[in-house]
Structure formats: structure tokens, C-alpha cells
C-alpha positions in Angstrom: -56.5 128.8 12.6 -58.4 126.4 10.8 -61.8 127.9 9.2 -64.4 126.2 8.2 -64.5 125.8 4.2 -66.9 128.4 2.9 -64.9 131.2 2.1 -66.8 133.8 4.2 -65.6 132.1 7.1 -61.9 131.8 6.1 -62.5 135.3 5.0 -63.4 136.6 9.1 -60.4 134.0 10.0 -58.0 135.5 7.9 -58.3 139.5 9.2 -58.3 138.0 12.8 -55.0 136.5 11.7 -53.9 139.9 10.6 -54.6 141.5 13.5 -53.0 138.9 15.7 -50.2 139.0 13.8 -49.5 142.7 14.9 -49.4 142.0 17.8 -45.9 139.9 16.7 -47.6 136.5 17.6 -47.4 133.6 14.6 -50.4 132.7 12.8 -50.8 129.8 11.3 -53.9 129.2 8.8 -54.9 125.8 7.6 -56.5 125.7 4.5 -57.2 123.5 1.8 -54.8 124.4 -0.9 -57.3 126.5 -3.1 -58.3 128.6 -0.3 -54.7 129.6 0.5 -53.6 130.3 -3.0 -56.2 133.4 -3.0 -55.6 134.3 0.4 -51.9 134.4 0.1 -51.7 137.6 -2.7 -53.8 139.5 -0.3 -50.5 140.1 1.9 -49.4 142.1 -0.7 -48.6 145.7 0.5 -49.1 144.4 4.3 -46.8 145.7 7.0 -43.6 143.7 7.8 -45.0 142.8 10.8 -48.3 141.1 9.6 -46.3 139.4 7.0 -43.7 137.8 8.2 -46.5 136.3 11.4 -48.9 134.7 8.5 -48.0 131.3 7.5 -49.9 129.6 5.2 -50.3 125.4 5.6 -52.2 123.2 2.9 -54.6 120.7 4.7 -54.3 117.6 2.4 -58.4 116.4 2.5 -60.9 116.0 0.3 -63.5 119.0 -0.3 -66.3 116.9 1.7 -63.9 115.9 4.6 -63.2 119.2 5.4 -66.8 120.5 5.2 -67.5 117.7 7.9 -67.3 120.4 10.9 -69.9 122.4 12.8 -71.5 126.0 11.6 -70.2 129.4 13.8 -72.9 131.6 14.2 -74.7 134.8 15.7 -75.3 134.5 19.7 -79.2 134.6 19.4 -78.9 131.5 17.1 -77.1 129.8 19.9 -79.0 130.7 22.0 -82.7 129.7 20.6 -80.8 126.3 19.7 -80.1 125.8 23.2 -83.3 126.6 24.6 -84.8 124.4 21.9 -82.6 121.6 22.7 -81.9 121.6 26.2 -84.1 121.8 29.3 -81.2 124.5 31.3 -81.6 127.0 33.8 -80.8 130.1 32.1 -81.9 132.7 34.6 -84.7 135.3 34.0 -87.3 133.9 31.8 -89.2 137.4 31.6 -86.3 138.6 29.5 -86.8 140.3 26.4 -86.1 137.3 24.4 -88.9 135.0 25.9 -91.5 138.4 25.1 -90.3 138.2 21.3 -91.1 134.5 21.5 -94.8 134.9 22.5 -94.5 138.2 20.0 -94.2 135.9 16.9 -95.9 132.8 18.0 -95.3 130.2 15.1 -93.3 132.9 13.4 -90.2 132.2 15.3 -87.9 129.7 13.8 -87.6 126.1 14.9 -85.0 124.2 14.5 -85.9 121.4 12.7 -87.2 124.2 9.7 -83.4 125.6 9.6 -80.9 122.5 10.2 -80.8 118.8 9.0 -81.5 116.1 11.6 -79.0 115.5 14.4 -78.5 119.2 15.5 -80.9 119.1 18.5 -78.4 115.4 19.7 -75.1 117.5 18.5 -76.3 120.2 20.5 -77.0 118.3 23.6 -73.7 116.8 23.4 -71.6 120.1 23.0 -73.6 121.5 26.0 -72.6 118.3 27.8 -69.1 118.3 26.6 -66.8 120.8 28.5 -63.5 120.2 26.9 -62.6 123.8 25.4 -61.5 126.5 27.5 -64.0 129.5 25.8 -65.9 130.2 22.9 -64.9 132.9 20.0 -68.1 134.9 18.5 -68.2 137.1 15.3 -70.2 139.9 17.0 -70.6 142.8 19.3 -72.1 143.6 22.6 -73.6 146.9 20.9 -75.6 144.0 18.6 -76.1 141.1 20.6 -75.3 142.3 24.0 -78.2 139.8 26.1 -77.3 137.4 24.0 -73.5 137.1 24.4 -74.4 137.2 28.4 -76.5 134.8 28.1 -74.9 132.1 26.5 -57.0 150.0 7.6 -58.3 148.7 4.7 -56.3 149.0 1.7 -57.6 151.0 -1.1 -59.3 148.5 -3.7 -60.1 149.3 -7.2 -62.5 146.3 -7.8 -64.9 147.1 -10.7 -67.7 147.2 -8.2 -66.0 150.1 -6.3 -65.8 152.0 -9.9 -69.8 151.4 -10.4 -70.4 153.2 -6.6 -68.4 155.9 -7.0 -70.2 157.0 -10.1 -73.6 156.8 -8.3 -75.6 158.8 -5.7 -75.6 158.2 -1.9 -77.9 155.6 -0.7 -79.0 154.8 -4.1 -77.8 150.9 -5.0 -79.1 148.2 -3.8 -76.4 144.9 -2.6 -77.4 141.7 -3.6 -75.6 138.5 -2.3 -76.5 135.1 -0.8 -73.1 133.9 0.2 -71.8 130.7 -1.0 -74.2 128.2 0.4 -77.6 129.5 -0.8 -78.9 127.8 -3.5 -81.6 129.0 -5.8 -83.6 127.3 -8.2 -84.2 128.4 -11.6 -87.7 129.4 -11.6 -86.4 131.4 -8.1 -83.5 133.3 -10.1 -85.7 134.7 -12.4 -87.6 135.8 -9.8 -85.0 137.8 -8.7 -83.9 138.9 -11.9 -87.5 140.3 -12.9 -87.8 142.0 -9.1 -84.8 143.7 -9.9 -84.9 144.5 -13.2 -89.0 145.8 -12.6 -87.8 148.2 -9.4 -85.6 150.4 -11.2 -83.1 150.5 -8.9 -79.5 150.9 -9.5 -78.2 147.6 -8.1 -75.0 145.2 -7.5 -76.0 141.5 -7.7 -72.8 138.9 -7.1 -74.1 135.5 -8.9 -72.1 132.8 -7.6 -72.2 128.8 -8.2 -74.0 128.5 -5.1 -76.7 130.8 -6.4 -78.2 128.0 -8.8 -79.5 124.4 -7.7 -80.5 121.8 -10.3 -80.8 118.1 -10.2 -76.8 118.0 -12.0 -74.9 118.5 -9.0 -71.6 119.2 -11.4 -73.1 121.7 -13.4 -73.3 124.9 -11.7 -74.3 127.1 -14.6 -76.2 130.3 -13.8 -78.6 131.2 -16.4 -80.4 134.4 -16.5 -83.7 135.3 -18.5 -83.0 136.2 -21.7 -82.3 139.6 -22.2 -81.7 140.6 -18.5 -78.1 141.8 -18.7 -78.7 144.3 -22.0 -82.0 145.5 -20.1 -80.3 146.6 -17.0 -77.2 147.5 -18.4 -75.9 150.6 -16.9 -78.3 150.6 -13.6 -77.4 146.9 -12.9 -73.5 144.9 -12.3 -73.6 141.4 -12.2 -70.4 140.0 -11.1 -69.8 136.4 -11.2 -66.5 136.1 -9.2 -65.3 137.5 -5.7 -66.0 141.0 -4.2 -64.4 143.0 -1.3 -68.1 142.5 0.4 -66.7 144.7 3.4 -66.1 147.7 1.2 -69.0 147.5 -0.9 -71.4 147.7 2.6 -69.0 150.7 3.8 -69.9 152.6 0.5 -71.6 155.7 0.8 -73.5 154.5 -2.3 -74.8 151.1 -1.2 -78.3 152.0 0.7 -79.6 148.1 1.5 -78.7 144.9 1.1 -80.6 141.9 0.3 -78.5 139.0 2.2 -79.3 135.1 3.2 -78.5 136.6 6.5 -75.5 134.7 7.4 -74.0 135.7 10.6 -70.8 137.3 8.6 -73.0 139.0 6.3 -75.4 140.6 8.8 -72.5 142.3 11.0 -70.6 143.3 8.2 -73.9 144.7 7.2 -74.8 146.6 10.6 -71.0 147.6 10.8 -71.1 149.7 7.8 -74.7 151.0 9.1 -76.7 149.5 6.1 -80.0 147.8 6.0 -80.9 144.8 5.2 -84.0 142.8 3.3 -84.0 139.6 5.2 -84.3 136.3 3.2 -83.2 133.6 5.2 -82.6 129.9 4.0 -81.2 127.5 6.3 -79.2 127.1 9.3 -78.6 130.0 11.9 -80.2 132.4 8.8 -83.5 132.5 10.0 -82.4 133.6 13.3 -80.4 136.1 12.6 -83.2 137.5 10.0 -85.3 137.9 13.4 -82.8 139.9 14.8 -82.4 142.1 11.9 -85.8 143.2 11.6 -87.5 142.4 15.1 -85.1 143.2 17.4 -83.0 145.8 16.0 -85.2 146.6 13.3 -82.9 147.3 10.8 -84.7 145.4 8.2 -87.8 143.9 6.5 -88.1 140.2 5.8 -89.1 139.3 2.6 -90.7 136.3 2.8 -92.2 134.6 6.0 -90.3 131.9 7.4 -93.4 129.5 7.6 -93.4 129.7 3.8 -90.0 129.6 3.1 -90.4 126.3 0.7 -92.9 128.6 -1.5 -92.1 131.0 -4.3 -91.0 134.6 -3.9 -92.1 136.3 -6.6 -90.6 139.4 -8.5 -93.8 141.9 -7.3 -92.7 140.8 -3.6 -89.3 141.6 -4.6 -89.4 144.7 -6.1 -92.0 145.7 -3.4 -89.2 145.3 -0.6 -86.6 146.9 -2.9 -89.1 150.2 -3.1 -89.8 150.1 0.8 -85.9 149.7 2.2 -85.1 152.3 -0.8 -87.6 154.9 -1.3 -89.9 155.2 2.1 -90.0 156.8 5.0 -90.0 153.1 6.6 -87.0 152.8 4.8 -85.1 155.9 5.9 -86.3 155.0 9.9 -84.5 151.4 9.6 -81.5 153.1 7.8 -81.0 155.7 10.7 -81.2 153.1 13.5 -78.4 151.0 11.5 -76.3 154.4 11.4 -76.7 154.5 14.5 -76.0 150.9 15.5 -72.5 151.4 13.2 -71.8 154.4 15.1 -72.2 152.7 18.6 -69.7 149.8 16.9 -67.6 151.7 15.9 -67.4 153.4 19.1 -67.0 150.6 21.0 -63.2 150.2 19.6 -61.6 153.8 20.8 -59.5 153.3 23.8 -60.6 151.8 26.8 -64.0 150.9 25.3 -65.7 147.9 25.8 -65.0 146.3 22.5 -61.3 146.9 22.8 -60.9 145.9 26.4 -62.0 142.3 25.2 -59.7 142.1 22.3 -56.7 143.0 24.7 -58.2 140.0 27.1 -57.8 138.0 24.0 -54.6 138.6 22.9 -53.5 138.3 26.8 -55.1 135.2 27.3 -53.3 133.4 24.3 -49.8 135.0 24.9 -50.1 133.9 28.8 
């Protein structure tokens, strides 16, 4: 396994590893050395059998060099990137997908808004290239079922965990951006003010990614003055790394506000919780149009077209109070329960889900 180097990616790698490794197969992980010193505690209380299958192996490069590698992403992302970049026969152009396209006009996504230039030739060149033998996806035929055909946790006491279970169901909202998002300081307090004005019990993680100035070594995240002793008690800000996959599966945690990175967005509709959409680059703006066109299970908070403008704190907090205390909001809520349900579902024996895990793990034992 070698992830790519954000850690929400080696993250997804690393509990595929685990469940290969229970299968008795060995799994190597290549990682830069960082990245395996914090994976490598989390095989602590781990069966025999997943143990003694991980190996961890440093990857002696630079930060940059190993960043220098393509982006995974949802199916509908490839999909729109290939039909952007590509003239190809891809059968039945009355699908679903081409109606949502005349649906949002100039609304959909282009590609040159979400990726820096070159992706339309790299993509032309991987469609051209045939030199792998299949393609892994993070998703699920329950979410993204035309669009893949057409292309025991451990008990955690984080302090986040401690903060839900002290606070009514459905009642806190999740606030992450991964660790690519970068906000600028004007936009933080922004957010800050939206959240603090909504009155909503809430869980923001701030990390280094969150802020972008013109010092590209000082990653300091400053909030407006005041903000923590103001929300203290109905707000946690947590500057370091959460179990994400817990905090969704909460029965606390009613909505999320997410850059909609593939990772976050089925972790998200895995656990059955909403999402308010605010997209900022790469396959984000894609997946936000899944969210809350296609399986509307979410509002966007900003329109794409104006995605270089402000979001102010009244838009904010006006998204926070629709998701969280509506009628709309209960509706989207119920068709993501739903959605986790049919996921969930889909991994019982002899279900859909499974049957393709088992072709997995056959294929690479073969």
C-alpha cells in the first residue's frame, strides 16, 4: 500500500490494510516516516492476526516528492472529468446524469474551476494508458451505483466522544475541512461568527490547513478575539486529530459541514448524517453535487460559480438553522438514514457489497 500523503487517505488505506490482513495476507504500508509513527500505536489491542500481517516501511522522500501523485476520488468526479476531457462513447446519453447536467446549467462544475492546469492532458493520457489491471474506489453501489457502472471499532475515549455523550441526539453540529482546505483569515472569522451567532452546540477541528496567509511557514490559526470563552460549553475546538469515523456514527452529531472530499462524504452518508456542502477544489465540487442534487442529503452553502467570494457568517448560520432545526432538515436527515441503512445492508452475507470484497481478496490471493 502506498497512500497518497494527506492523512485522510492513508487513514482509508490503513483500515483496508486491516481487513486484508485478516484474511492472513501481508500488508505492507509505505509511508513517510511521520505518517507511520502515528499509524503504528493504532495496532494496539488489534487481533494477532491483523498484527503480525501489518508491516510498516518508511519511504525515504521529501514531503513535496511524495505529494507528486494523482488525487483518488468519488465515481461521479471521474466520471464528469472524463466526459469533460474526452470525446468517448459512454453508452446512453439520456441517463440521469446528462438530465442533471441541463438541470444546473452553468451550475455544474467545470474542471478548470476545481483542478490546476494539466488535468484535462493527465486525464487524456490515463484514459489512453492501459497499463493497470483494475481500479480501487472508496464508495458504494447503494451511493454511486450508475456511476461505478459507468466508469469493530474499538471503543475510543477522545475528548470529542466525552462532549457527545453529554449532549442530545441530533443536536451538534461537525465541522471539518480536511487537511488540504485552506481558509483565509477574513474567511475564519466568518466561520467563527456563523457558529458562534447560530447557537448551536457544535465540534469544529481547526487544523494548519484551515488558515492560508502569504507566510507559507507560519500556519497559525487565529480566532476572533473572544470566540473560545463565548462558546465555551456549547462549542469544542480541537486543534489535533479526531476519530472523524466515530464522531459521524454518534447519535449526537446531526450535520456536518465538510469540503466534501470523497473520504469525508461517505464516511458521512455511512453513518447516515447530513451534510452542508462547501466545496473548494479538486473532485469537492463534484461530490457536493451529489450530496445535495442527487441524493439530496444536503444543502450547499455557497454556489460554486462564486466560490472565490466571501461566505459570510448570516449565510452560515442560516445553513446551520436549516440542516438543524427544519423540516427541510429532518427530510435530508431521513433519506441519509436511509442511505446508511441500505450501506450497511449491503455488507450481510451474500450481499452485493460483500460479494465484491470476496472478488477482491480472491483476485489478489490468485
Amino acid at each position: 500500500m502506498v497512500p497518497f500523503s494527506r492523512f485522510t487517505h492513508i487513514n482509508q488505506l490503513f483500515l483496508l490494510s486491516r481487513f486484508i490482513a485478516v484474511h492472513n495476507i501481508p500488508v505492507h504500508l509505505l509511508c513517510l516516516p511521520e505518517f507511520n509513527k502515528d499509524l503504528k500505536p493504532r495496532l494496539k489491542g488489534e487481533s494477532f492476526e491483523i498484527a503480525k500481517n501489518i508491516h510498516f516501511n518508511d519511504i525515504l522522500l521529501s514531503q513535496d516528492e511524495y505529494k507528486r501523485s494523482t488525487e483518488e476520488g468519488s465515481a461521479i468526479s471521474k466520471y464528469s472529468l472524463l466526459r469533460q476531457s474526452i470525446v468517448v462513447d459512454v453508452g446512453n446519453d439520456g441517463d440521469d446524469h446528462e438530465k442533471l447536467l441541463k438541470q444546473m446549467h452553468e451550475e455544474f462544475p467545470a474542471m478548470d474551476s476545481c483542478f490546476p492546469p494539466g488535468m484535462e492532458d493527465f486525464e487524456q493520457d490515463l484514459y489512453e494508458w492501459d497499463f493497470n489491471s483494475g481500479e480501487f474506489i472508496i464508495s458504494s453501489r447503494e451511493v454511486e451505483g450508475k456511476y461505478l457502472d459507468l466508469l469493530a471499532n474499538a471503543k475510543n475515549n477522545h475528548e470529542c466522544l466525552e462532549f457527545l455523550d453529554n449532549q442530545d441526539v441530533n443536536s451538534v453540529i461537525y465541522v471539518s475541512f480536511g487537511t488540504g482546505t485552506k481558509l483565509s483569515q477574513e474567511q475564519l472569522n466568518e466561520l467563527a461568527f456563523g457558529l458562534e451567532k447560530c447557537n448551536q452546540r457544535f465540534i469544529w477541528v481547526i487544523g494548519k490547513g484551515d488558515h492560508s496567509n502569504n507566510n507559507d511557514n507560519d500556519n497559525t490559526v487565529e480566532l476572533p478575539q473572544g470566540f473560545e470563552e463565548r462558546v465555551k460549553g456549547r462549542g469544542m475546538m480541537v486543534r489535533n486529530w479526531v476519530p472523524q469515523l466515530e464522531i459521524l456514527g454518534h447519535p449526537s452529531t446531526g450535520g456536518f459541514i465538510s469540503h466534501c472530499g470523497w473520504n469525508s462524504c461517505m464516511e458521512s452518508i455511512s453513518m447516515g448524517v447530513p451534510i452542508i456542502a462547501w466545496p473548494n477544489e479538486w473532485d469537492q465540487p463534484y461530490n457536493a453535487v451529489l450530496v445535495t442534487k442527487v441524493l439530496k442529503i444536503g444543502i450547499s452553502l455557497c454556489n460554486w460559480t462564486h466560490k472565490d467570494e466571501l461566505v459570510t457568517s448570516d449565510s452560515i448560520e442560516k445553513s446551520i438553522k436549516v440542516l438543524m432545526d427544519t423540516t427541510e432538515g429532518e427530510e435530508m436527515r431521513k433519506r441519509a438514514v436511509e442511505l446508511s441503512n441500505k450501506i450497511k445492508s449491503s455488507f450481510s452475507p451474500g450481499a452485493v457489497t460483500t460479494k465484491e470484497v470476496e472478488s477482491f481478496i480472491s483476485y489478489i490471493t490468485k
